[in-house]
C-alpha positions as CSV (number, residue, x, y, z in Angstrom):
1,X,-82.5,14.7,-3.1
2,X,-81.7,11.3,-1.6
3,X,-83.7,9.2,-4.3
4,X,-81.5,11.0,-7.3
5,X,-78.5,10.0,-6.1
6,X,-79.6,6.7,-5.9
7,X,-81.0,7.0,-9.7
8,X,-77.5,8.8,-10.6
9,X,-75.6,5.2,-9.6
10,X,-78.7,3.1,-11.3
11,X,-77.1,4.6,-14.7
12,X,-73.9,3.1,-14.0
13,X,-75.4,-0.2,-13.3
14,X,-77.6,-0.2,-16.7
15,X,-73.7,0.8,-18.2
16,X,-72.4,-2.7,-17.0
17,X,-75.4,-4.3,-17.6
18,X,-75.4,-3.5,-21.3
19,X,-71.3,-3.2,-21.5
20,X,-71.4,-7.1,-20.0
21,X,-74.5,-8.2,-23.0
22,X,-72.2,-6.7,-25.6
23,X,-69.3,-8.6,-24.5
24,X,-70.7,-11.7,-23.9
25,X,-72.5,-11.4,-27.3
26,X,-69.5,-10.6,-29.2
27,X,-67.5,-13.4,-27.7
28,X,-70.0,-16.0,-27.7
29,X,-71.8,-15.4,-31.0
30,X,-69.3,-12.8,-32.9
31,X,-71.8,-10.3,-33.2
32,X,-71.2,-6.5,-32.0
33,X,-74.4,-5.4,-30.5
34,X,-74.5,-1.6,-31.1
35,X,-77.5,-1.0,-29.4
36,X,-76.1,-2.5,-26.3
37,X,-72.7,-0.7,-27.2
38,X,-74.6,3.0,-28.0
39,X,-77.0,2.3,-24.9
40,X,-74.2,1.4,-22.4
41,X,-72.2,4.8,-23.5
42,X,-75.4,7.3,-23.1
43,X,-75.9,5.6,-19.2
44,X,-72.7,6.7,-18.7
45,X,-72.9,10.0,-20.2
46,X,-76.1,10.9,-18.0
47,X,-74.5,9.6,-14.9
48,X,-72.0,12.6,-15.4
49,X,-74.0,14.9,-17.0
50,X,-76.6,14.7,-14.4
51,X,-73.5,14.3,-11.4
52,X,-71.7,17.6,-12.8
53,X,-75.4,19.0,-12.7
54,X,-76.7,18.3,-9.0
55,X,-73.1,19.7,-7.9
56,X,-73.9,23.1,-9.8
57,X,-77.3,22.6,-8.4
58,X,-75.7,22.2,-4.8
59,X,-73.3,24.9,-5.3
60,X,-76.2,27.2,-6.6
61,X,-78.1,26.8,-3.2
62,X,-75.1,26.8,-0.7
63,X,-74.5,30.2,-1.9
């Protein structure tokens, strides 16, 4: 259980990584990178997808 938490905050850190490319694109170059843009949004959705699932998952085996 340790090792996914550790991949739940990696998602976060590939959501900056990609937020900071399209950012830097766009200001530098003008360009909006929508891949960058639609792959920074779906790390951030599985980070809280898969958070609000190992609670459940906790909860589930507490009980």
């Amino acid at each position: 259980m340790k090792y996914s938490k550790i991949f739940l905050y990696a998602y976060l850190v590939f959501a900056i990584y990609f937020s900071y490319t399209a950012i830097t694109r766009y200001s530098t170059q003008g360009i909006i990178d929508y891949p960058s843009i639609l792959l920074a949004a779906t790390a951030i959705f599985v980070f809280f997808f898969r958070k609000n699932f190992m609670k459940k998952f906790d909860n589930k085996n507490k009980s």
